[in-house]
N, CA, C and O of each residue as an XYZ file, in Angstrom:
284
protein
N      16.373     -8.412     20.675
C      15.903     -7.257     21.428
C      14.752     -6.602     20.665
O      14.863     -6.193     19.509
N      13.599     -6.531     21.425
C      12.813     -5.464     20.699
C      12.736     -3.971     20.747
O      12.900     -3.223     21.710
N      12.470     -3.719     19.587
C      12.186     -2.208     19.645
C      11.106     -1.814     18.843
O      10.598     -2.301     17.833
N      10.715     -0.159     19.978
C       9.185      0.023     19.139
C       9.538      1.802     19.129
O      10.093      2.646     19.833
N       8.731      1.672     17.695
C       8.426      3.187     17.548
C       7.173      3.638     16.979
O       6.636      2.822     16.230
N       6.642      4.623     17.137
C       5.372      5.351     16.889
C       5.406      5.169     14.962
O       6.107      5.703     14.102
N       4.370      4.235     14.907
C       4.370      4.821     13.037
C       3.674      6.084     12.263
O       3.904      6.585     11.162
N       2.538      6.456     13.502
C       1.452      7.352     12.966
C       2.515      8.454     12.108
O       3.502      8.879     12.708
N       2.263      8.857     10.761
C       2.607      9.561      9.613
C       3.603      9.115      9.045
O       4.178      9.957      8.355
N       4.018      8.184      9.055
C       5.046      7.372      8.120
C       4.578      6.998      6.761
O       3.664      6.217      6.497
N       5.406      7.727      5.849
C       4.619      7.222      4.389
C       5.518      6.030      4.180
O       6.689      5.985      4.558
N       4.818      4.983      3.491
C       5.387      3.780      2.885
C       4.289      3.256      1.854
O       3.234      3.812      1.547
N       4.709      2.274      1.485
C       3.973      1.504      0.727
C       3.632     -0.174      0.696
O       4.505     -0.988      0.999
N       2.477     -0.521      0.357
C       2.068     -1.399      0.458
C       2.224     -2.234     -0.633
O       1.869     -1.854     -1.749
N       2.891     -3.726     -0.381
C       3.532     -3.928     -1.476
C       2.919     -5.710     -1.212
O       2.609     -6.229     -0.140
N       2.902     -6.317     -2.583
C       2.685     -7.820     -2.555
C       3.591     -8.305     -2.288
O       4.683     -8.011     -2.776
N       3.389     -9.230     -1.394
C       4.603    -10.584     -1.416
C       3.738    -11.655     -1.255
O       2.756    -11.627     -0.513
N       4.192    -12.907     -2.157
C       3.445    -14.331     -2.351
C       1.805    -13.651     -2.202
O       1.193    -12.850     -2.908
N       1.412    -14.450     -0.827
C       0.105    -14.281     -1.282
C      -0.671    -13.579     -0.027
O      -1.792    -13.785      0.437
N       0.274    -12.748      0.308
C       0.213    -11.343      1.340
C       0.460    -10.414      1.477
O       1.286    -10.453      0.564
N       0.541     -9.393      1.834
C       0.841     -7.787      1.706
C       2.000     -7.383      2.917
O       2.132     -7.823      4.059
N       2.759     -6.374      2.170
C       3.938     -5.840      3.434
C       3.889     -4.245      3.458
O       3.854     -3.538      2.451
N       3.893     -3.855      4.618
C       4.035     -2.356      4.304
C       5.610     -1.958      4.238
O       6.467     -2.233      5.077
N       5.699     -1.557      3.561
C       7.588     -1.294      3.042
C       7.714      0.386      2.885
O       7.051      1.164      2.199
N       8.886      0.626      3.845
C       9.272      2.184      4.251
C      10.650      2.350      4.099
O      11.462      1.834      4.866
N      11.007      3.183      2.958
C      12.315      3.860      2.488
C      12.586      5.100      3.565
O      11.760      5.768      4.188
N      14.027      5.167      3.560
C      14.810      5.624      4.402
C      15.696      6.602      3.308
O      15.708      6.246      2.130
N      16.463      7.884      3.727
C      16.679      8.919      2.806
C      17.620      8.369      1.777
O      17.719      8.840      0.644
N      18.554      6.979      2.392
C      19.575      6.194      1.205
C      18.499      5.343      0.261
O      18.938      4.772     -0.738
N      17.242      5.274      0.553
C      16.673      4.649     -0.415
C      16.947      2.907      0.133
O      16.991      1.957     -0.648
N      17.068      2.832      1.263
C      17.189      1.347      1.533
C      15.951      1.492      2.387
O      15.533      2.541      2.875
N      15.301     -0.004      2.523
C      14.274     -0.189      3.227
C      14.024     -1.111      4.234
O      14.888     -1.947      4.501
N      12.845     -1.077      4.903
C      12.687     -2.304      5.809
C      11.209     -2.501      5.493
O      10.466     -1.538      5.301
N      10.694     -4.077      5.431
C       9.536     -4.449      5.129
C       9.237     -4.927      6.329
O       9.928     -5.643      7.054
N       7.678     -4.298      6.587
C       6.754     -4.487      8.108
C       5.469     -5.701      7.425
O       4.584     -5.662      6.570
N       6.036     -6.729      8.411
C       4.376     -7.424      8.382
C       2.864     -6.324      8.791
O       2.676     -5.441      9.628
N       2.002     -6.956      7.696
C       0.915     -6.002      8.370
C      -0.088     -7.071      9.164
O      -0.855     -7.893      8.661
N       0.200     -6.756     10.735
C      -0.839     -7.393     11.292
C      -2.144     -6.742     12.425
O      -3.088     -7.124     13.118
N      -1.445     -5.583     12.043
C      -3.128     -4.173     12.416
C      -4.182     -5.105     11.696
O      -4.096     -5.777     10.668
N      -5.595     -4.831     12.941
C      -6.709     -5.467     11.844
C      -7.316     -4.500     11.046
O      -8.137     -4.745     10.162
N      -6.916     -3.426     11.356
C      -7.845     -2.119     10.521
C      -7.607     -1.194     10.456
O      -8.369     -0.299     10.822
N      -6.150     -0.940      9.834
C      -5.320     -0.093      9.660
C      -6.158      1.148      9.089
O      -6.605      0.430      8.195
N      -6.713      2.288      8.846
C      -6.799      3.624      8.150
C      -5.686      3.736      7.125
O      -4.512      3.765      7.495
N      -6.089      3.811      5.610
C      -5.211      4.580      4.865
C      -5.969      5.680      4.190
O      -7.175      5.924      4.215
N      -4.738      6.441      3.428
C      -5.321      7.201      1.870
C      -4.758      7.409      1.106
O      -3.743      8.094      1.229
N      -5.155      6.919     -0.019
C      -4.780      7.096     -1.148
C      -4.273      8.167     -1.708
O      -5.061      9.072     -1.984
N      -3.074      8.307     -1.964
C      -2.669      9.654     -2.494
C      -1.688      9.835     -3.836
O      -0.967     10.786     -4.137
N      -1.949      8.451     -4.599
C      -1.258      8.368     -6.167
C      -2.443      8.791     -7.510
O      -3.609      8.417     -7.638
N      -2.002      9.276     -7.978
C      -3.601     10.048     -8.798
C      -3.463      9.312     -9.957
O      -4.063      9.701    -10.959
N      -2.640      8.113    -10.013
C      -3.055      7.374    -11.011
C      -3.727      5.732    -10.174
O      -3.344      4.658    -10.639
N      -4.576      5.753     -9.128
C      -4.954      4.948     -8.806
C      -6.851      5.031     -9.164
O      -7.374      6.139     -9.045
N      -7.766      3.785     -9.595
C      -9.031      3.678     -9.777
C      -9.025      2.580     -9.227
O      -8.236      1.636     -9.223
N     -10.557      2.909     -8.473
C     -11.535      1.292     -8.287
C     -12.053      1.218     -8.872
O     -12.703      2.192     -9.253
N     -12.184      0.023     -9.407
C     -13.031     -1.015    -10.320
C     -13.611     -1.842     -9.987
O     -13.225     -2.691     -9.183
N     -14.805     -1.791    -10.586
C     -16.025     -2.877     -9.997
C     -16.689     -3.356    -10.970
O     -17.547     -2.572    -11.375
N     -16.629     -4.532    -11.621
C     -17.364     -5.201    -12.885
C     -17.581     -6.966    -12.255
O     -17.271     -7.140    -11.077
N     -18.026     -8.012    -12.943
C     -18.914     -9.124    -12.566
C     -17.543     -9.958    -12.235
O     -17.486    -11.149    -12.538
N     -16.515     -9.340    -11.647
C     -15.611    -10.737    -10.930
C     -15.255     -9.942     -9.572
O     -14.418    -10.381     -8.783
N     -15.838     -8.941     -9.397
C     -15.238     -8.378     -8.137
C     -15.151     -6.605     -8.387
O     -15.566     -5.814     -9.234
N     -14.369     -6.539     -7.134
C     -14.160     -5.271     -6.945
C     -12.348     -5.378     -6.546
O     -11.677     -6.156     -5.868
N     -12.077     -4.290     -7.279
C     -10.360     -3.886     -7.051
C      -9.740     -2.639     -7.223
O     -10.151     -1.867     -8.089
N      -8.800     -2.359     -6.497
C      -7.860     -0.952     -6.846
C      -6.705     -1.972     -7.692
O      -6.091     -3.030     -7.552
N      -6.932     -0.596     -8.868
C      -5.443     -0.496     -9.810
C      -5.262      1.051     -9.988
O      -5.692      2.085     -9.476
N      -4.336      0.640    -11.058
C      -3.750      1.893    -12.035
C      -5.044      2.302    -12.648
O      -5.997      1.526    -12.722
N      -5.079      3.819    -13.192
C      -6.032      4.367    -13.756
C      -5.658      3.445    -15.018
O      -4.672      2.714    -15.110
N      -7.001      3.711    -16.280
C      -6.539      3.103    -17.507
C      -5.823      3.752    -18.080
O      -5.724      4.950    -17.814
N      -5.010      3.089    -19.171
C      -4.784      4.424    -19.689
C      -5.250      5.331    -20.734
O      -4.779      6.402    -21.115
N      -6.514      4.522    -21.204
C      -7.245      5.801    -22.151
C      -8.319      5.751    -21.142
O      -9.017      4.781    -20.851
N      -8.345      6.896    -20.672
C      -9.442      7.433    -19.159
C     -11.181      7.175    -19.786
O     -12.270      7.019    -19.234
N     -10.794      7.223    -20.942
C     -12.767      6.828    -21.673
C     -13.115      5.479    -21.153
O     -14.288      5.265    -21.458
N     -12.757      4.772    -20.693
C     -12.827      3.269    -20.258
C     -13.789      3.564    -18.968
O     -14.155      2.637    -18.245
């Protein structure tokens, strides 16, 4: 049976699996359910303040800030 519900303001997170991404959403017991992401152009924002983009001669990527911020 399917079922659908509205996601607009659902916080979750975007998480690796193999060699694809899942959006994964906790529930108040702390159990979850993992969503394929197959939106082509989902809108996010960033809202962990230890996240940086980085851009040097192999690419461009989001991580963790460093951790000595002089970097």
């Amino acid at each position: 049976m399917r079922s659908v519900k509205p996601a607009c303001g659902t916080k979750g997170f975007i998480i690796r699996v193999g060699d694809g991404h899942m959006f994964r959403v906790y529930d108040e017991n702390y159990e979850f359910i993992d969503y394929d992401i197959t939106h082509h152009d989902l809108e996010i924002q960033i809202l962990e303040e230890d996240s940086c983009f980085y851009s040097n001669e192999f690419g461009n990527y989001l991580d963790y800030k460093p951790i000595d911020e002089s970097k």
